[in-house]
TORKOLTOR-833060 format. One record per residue (C-alpha): residue number from 1; chain; x negated, y, z negated. Coordinates in nm, 2 decimals. Example, Ala and Ser with C-alpha at 12.3 -4.5 7.8 and 13.67 -1.06 7.14 Angstrom:
residues 2
<seq=1 mol=A c1=-1.23 c2=-0.45 c3=-0.78>
<seq=2 mol=A c1=-1.37 c2=-0.11 c3=-0.71>
//
This chain:
residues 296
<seq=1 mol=A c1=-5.77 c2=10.58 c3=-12.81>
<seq=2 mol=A c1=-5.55 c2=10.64 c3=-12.51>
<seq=3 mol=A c1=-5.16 c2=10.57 c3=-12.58>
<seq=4 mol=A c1=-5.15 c2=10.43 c3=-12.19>
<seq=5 mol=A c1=-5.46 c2=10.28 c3=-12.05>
<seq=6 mol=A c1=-5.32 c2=10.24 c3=-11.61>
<seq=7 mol=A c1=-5.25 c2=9.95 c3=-11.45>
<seq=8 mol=A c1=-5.60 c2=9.88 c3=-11.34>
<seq=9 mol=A c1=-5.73 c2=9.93 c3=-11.63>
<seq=10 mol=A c1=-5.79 c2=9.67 c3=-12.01>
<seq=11 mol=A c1=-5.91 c2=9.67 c3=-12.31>
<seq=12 mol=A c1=-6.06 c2=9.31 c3=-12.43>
<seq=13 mol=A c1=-6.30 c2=9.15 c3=-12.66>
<seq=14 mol=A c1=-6.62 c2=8.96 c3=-12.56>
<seq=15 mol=A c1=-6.84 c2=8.78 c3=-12.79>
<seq=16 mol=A c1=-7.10 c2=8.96 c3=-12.94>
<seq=17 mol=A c1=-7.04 c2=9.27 c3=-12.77>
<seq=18 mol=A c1=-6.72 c2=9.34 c3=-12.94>
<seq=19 mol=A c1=-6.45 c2=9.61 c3=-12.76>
<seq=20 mol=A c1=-6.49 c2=9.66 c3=-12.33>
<seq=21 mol=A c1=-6.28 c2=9.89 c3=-12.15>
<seq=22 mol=A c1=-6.28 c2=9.70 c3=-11.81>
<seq=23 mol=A c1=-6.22 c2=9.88 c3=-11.49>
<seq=24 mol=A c1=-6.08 c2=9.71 c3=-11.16>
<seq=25 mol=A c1=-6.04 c2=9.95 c3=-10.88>
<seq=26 mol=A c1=-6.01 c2=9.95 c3=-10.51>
<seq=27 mol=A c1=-6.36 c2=9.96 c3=-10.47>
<seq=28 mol=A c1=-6.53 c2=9.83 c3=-10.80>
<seq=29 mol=A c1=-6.50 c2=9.68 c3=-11.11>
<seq=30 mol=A c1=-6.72 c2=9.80 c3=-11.41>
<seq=31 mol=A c1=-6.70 c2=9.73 c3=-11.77>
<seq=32 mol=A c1=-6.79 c2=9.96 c3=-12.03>
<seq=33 mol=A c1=-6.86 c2=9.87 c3=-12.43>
<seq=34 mol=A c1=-6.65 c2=10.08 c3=-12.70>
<seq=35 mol=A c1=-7.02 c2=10.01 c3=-12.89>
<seq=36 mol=A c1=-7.26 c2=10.27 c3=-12.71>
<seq=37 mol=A c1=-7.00 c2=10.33 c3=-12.46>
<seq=38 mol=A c1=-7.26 c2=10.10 c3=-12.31>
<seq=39 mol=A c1=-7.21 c2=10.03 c3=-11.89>
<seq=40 mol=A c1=-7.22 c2=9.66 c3=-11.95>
<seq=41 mol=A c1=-7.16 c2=9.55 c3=-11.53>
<seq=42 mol=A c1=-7.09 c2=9.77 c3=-11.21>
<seq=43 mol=A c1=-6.99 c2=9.56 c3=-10.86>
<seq=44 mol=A c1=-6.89 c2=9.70 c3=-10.58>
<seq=45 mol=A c1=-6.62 c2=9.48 c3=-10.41>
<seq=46 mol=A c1=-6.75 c2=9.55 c3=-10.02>
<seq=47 mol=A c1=-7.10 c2=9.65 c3=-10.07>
<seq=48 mol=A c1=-7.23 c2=9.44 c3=-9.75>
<seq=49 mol=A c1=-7.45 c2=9.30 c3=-9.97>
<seq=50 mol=A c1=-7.32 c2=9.03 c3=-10.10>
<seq=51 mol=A c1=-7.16 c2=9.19 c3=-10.36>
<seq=52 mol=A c1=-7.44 c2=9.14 c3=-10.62>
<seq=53 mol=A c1=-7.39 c2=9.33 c3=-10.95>
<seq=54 mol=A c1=-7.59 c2=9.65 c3=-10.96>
<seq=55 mol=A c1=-7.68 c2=9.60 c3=-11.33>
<seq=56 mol=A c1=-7.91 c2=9.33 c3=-11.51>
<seq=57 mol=A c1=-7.74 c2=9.25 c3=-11.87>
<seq=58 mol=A c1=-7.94 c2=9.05 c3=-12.07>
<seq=59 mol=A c1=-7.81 c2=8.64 c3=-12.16>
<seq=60 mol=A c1=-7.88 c2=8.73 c3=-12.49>
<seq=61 mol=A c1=-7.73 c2=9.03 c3=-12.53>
<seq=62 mol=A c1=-7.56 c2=9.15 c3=-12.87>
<seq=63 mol=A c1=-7.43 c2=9.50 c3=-13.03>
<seq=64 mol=A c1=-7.32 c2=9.32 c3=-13.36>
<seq=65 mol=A c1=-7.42 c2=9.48 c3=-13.62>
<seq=66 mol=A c1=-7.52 c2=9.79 c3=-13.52>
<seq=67 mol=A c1=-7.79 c2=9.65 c3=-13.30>
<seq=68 mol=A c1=-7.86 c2=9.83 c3=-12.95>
<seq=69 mol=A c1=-7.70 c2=9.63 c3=-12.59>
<seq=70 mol=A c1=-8.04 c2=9.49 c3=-12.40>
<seq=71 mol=A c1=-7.92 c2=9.60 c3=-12.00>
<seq=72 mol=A c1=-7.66 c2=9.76 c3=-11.84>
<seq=73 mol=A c1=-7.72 c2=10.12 c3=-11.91>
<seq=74 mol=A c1=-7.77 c2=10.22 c3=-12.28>
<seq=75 mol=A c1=-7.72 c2=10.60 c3=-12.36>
<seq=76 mol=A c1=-8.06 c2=10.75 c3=-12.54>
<seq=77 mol=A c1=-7.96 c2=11.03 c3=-12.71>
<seq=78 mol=A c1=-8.02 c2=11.27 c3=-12.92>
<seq=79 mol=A c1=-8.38 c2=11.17 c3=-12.88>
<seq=80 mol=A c1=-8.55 c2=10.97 c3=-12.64>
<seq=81 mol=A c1=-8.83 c2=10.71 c3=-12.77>
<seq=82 mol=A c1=-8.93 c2=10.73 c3=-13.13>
<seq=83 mol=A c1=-8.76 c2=10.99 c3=-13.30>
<seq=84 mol=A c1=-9.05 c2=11.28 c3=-13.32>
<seq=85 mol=A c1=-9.05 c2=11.33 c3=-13.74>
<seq=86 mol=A c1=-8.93 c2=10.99 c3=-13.88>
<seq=87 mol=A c1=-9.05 c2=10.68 c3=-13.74>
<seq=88 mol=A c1=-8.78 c2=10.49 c3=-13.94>
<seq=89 mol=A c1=-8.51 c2=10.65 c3=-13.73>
<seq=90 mol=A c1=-8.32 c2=10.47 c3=-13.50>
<seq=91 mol=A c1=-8.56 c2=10.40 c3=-13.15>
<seq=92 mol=A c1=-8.38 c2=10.58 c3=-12.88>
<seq=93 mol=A c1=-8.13 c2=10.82 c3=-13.09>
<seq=94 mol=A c1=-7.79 c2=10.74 c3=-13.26>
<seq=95 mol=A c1=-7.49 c2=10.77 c3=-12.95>
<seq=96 mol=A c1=-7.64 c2=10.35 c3=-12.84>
<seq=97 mol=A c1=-7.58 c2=10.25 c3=-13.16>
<seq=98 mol=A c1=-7.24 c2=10.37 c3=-13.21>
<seq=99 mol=A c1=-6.87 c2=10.32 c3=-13.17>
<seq=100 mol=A c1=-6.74 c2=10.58 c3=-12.93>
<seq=101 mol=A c1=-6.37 c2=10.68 c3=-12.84>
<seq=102 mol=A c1=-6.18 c2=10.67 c3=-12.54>
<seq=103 mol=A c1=-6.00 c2=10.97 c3=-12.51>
<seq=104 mol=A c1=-5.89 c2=10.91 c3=-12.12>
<seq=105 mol=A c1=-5.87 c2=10.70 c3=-11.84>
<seq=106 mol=A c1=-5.73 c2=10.80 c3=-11.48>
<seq=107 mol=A c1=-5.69 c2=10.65 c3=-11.15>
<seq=108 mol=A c1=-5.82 c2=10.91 c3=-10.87>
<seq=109 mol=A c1=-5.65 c2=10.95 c3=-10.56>
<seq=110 mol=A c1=-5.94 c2=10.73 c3=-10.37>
<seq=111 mol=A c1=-5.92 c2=10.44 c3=-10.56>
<seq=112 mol=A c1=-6.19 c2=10.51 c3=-10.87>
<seq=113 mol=A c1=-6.13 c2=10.50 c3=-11.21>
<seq=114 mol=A c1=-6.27 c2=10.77 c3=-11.41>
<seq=115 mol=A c1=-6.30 c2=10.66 c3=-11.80>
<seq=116 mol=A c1=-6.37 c2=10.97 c3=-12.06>
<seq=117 mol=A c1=-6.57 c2=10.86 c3=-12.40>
<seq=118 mol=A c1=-6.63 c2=11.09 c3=-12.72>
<seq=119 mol=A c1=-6.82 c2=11.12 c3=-13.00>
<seq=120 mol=A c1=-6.88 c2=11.32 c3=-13.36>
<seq=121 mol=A c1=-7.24 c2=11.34 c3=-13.44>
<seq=122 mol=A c1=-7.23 c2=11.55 c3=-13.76>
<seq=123 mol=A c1=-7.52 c2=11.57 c3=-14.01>
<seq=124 mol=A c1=-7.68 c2=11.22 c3=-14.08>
<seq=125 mol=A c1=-8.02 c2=11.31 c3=-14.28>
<seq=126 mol=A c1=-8.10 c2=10.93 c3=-14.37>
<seq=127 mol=A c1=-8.08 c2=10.87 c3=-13.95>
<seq=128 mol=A c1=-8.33 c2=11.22 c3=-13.90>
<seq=129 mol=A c1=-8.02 c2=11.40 c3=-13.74>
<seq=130 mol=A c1=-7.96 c2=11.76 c3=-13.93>
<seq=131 mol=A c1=-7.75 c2=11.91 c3=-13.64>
<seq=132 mol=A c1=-7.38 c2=11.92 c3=-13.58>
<seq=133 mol=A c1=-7.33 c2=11.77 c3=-13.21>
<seq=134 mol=A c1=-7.04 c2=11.67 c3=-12.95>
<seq=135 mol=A c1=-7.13 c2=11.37 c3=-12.70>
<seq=136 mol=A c1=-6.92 c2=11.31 c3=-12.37>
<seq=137 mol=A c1=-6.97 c2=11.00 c3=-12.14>
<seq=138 mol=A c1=-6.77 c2=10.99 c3=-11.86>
<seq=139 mol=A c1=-6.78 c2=10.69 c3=-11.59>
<seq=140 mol=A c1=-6.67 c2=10.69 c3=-11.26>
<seq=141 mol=A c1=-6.62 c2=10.37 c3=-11.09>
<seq=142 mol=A c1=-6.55 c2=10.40 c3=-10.69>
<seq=143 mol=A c1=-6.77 c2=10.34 c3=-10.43>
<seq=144 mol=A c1=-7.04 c2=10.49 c3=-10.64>
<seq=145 mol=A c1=-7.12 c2=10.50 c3=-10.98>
<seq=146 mol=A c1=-7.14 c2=10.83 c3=-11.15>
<seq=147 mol=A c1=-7.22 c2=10.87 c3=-11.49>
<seq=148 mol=A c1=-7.26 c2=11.17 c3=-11.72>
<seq=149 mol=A c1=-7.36 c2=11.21 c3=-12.02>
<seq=150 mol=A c1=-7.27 c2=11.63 c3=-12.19>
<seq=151 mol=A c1=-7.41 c2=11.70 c3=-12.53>
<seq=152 mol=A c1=-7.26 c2=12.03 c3=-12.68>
<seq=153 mol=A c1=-7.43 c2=12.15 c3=-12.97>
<seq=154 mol=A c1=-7.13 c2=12.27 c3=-13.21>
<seq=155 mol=A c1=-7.36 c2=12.37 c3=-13.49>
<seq=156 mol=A c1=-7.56 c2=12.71 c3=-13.58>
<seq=157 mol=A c1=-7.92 c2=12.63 c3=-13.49>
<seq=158 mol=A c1=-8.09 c2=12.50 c3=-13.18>
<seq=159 mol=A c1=-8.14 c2=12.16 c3=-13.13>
<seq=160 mol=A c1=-8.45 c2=12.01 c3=-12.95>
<seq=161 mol=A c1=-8.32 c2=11.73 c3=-12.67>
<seq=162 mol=A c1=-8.43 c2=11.43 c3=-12.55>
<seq=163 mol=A c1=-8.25 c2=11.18 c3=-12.36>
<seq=164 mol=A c1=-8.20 c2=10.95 c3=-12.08>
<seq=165 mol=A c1=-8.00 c2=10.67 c3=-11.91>
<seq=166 mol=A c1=-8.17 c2=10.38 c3=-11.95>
<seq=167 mol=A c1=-8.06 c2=10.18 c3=-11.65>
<seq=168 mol=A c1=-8.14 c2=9.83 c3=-11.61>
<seq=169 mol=A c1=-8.07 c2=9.75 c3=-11.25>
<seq=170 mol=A c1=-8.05 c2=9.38 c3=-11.09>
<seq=171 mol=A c1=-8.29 c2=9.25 c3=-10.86>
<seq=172 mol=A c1=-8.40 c2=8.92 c3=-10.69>
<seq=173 mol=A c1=-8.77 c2=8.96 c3=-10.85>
<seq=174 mol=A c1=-8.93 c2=9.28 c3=-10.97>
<seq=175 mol=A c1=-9.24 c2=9.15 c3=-10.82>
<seq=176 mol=A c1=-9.10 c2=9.21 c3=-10.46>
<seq=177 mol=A c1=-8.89 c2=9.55 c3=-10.47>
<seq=178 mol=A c1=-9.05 c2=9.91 c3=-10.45>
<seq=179 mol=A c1=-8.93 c2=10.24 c3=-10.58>
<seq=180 mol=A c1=-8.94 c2=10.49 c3=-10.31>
<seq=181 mol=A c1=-8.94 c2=10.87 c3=-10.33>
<seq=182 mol=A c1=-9.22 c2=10.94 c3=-10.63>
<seq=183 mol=A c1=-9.49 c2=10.91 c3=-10.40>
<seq=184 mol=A c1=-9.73 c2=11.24 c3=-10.48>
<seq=185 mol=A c1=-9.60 c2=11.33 c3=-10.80>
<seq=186 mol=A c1=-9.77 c2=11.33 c3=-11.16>
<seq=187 mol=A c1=-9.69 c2=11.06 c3=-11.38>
<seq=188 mol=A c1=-9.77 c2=10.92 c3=-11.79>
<seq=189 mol=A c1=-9.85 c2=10.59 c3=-11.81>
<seq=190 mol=A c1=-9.74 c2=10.44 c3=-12.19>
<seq=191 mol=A c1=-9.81 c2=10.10 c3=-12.07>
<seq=192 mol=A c1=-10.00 c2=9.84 c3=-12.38>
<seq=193 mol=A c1=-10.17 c2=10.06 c3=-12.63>
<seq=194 mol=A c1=-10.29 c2=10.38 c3=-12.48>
<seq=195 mol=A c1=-10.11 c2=10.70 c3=-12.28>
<seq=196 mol=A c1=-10.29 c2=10.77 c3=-11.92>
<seq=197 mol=A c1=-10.22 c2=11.06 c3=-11.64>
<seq=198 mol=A c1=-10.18 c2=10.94 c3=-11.29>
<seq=199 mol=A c1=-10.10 c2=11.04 c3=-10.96>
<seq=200 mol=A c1=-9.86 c2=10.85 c3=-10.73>
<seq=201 mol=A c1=-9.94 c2=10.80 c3=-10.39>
<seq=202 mol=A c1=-9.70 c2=10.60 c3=-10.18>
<seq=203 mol=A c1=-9.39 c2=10.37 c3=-10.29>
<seq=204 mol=A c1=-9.42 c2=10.19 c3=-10.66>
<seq=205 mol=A c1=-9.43 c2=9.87 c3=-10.67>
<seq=206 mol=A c1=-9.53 c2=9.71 c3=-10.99>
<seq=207 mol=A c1=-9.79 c2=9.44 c3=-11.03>
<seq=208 mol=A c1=-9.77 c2=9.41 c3=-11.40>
<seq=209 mol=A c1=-9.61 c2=9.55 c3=-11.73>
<seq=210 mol=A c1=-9.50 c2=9.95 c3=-11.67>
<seq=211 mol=A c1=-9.36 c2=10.25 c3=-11.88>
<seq=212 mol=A c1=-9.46 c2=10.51 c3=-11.62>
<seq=213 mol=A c1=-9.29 c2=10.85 c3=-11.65>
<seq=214 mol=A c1=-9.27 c2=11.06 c3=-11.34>
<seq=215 mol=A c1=-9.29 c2=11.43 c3=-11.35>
<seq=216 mol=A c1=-8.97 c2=11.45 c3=-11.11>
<seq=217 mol=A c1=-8.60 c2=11.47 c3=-11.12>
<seq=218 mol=A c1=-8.54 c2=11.41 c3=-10.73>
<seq=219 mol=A c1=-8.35 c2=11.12 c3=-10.57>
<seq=220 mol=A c1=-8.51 c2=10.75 c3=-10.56>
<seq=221 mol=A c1=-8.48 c2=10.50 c3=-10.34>
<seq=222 mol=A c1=-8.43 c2=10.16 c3=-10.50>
<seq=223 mol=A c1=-8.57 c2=9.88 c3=-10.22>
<seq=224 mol=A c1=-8.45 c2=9.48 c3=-10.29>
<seq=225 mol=A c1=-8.56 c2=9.28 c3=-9.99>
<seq=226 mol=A c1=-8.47 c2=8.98 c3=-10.16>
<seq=227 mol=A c1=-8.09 c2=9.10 c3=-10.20>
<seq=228 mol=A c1=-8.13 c2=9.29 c3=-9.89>
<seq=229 mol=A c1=-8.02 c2=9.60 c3=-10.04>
<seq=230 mol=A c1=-8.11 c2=9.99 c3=-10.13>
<seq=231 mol=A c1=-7.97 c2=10.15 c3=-10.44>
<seq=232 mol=A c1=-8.01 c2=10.49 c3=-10.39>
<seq=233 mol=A c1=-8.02 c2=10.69 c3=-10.76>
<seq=234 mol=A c1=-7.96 c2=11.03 c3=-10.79>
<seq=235 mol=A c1=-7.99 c2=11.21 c3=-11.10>
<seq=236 mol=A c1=-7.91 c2=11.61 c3=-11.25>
<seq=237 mol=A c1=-7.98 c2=11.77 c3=-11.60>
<seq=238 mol=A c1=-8.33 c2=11.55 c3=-11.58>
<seq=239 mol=A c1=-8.70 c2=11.67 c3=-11.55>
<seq=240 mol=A c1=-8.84 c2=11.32 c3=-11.56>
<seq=241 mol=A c1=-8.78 c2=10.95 c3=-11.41>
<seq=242 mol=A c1=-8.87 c2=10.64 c3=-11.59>
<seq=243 mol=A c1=-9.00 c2=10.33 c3=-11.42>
<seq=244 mol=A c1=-9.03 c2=10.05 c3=-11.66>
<seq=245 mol=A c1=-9.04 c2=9.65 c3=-11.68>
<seq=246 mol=A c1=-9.29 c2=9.50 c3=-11.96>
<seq=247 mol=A c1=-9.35 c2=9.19 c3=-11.75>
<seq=248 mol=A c1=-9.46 c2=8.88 c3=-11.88>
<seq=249 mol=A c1=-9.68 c2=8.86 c3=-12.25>
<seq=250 mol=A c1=-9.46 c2=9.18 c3=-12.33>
<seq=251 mol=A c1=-9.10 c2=9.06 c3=-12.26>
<seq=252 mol=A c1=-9.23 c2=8.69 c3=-12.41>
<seq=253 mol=A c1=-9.18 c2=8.93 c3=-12.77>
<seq=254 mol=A c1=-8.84 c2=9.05 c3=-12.71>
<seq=255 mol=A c1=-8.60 c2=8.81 c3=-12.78>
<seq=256 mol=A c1=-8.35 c2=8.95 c3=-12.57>
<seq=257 mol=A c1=-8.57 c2=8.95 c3=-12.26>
<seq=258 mol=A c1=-8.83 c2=8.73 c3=-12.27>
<seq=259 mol=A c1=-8.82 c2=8.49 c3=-11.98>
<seq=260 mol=A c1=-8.53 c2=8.74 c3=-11.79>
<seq=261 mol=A c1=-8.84 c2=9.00 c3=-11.72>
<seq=262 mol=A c1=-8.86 c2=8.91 c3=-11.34>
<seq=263 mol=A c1=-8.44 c2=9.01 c3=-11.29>
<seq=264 mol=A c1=-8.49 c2=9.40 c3=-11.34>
<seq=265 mol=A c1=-8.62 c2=9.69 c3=-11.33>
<seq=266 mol=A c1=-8.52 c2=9.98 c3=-11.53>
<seq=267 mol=A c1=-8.53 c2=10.34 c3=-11.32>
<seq=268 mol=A c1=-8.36 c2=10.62 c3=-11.57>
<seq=269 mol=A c1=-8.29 c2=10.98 c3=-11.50>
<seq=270 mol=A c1=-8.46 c2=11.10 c3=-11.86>
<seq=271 mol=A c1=-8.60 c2=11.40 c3=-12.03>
<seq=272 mol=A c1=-8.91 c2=11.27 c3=-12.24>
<seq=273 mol=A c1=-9.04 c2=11.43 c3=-12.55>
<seq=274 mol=A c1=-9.32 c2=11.62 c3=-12.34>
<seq=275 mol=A c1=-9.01 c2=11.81 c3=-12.20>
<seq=276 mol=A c1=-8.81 c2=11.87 c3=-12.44>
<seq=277 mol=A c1=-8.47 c2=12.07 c3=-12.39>
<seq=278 mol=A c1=-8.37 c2=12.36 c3=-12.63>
<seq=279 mol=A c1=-8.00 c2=12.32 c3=-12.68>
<seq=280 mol=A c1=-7.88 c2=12.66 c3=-12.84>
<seq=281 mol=A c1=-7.57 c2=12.69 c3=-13.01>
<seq=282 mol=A c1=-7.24 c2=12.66 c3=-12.81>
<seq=283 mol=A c1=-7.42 c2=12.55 c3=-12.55>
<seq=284 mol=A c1=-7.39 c2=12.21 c3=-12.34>
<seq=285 mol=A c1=-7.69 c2=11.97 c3=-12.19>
<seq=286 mol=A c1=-7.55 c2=11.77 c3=-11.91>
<seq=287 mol=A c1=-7.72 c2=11.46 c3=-11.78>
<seq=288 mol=A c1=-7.61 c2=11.27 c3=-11.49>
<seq=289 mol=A c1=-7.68 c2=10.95 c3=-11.26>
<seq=290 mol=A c1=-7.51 c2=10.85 c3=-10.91>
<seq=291 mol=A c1=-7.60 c2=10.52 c3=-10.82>
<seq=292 mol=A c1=-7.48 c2=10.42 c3=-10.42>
<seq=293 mol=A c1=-7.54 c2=10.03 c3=-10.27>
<seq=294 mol=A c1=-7.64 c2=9.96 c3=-9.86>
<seq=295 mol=A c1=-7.72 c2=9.71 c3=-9.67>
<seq=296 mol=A c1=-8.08 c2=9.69 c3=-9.54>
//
């Protein structure tokens, strides 16, 4: 923990969640969990669009014991999905479902706030990690939001990666926005009970429950007539982008989502299992997301 947090910058409690670094800047305010070092909320403060919060949290959402934030942006990582050998591993990796450090916080000379996060993942067999592992998140909070997420393999064997930043962003009614910018590009389709290749011609816009995985790393374009806003999301250190909402009968399982389905949409800068990275020894993955608001 950092011996001075600055001026524009606390550490509080809320229910449920547990410890939230929050950060008020000159241009945004964002709060972060110590649980995950989960992006909880991100609003600009002059986006000339009504300043509407970029991400969707869910009304039900809890990290008590041990269990994974629902919104916001959860960190997947080591491994992304089911973990590949030992289906009673934890869905998604370990970092989510963790208490991380703060080992800084800094005011930049325009006005963000950049917040560093650690953590040790050493050798946990009963979890299906064997490795020895450094995680860094670091937020930016300005006019933007820039996150990165730097996995540095401190052990003496390669480790196979998978990650992803599984942002759940805020709109007026998934029904009505469109992803833009993964028009003619390959994509898996894990939607109900069976995995399908398709090709995507034109913007996305969903009509019903998707887990579609685009071959592509390039920028999207994030379209909320109902808001009357863009988000435009750029991502590095990703081969894949992950459009996903499980729309009604799905979300009606989840207790965390359930009737909420219609507020987001999820569009994550990822590496899927079908790609995974080979992280050798002394060496560092990072994995990044800019997210920027304007007006339509």
């Amino acid at each position: 923990m950092p011996a001075l947090l600055p001026a524009n910058a606390t550490l509080g409690e809320i229910a449920n969640i547990g410890s939230v670094l929050t950060l008020d800047g000159t241009h945004s305010r964002a709060q972060i969990a110590l649980h995950g070092a989960h992006v909880l909320s991100f609003t600009a403060k002059s986006d000339g669009a009504g300043n509407h919060p970029v991400l969707w949290l869910s009304g039900n959402a809890s990290g008590l014991n041990g269990k994974a934030i629902r919104g916001g942006v959860p960190l997947c990582a080591p491994w992304f999905g089911p973990h590949p050998s030992m289906p009673s591993a934890p869905m998604h990796g370990l970092v989510r479902i963790r208490l991380w450090d703060i080992s800084e916080v800094v005011e930049l000379p325009d006005g963000s706030i950049r917040a560093t996060f650690t953590q040790d993942l050493p050798p946990c067999p009963e979890s299906g990690w064997e490795h020895k592992a450094v995680a860094t998140f670091i937020i930016t909070a300005g006019k933007t939001l820039r996150m990165e997420l730097a996995i540095r393999n401190t052990g003496a064997t390669p480790i196979p990666l998978t990650n992803a930043m599984h942002t759940y962003f805020a709109v007026s009614d998934v029904r009505n926005v469109r992803v833009e910018g993964l028009d003619d590009t390959d994509y898996l389709d894990f939607s109900g009970d069976k995995q399908n290749h398709h090709h995507g011609i034109g913007p996305k816009i969903l009509s019903g429950e998707a887990a579609h995985m685009f071959y592509t790393g390039r920028p999207v374009h994030l379209i909320d007539p109902g808001l009357g806003r863009a988000l435009d999301i750029r991502g590095h250190g990703a081969a894949t982008t992950v459009v996903w909402n499980p729309w009604d009968k799905a979300a009606a399982k989840v207790d965390d989502i359930g009737a909420q389905w219609p507020e987001y949409i999820c569009v994550e800068n990822a590496n899927i299992p079908n790609l995974t990275v080979l992280l050798a020894p002394g060496a560092t993955h990072r994995l990044g997301t800019e997210i920027s608001i304007s007006r339509l």
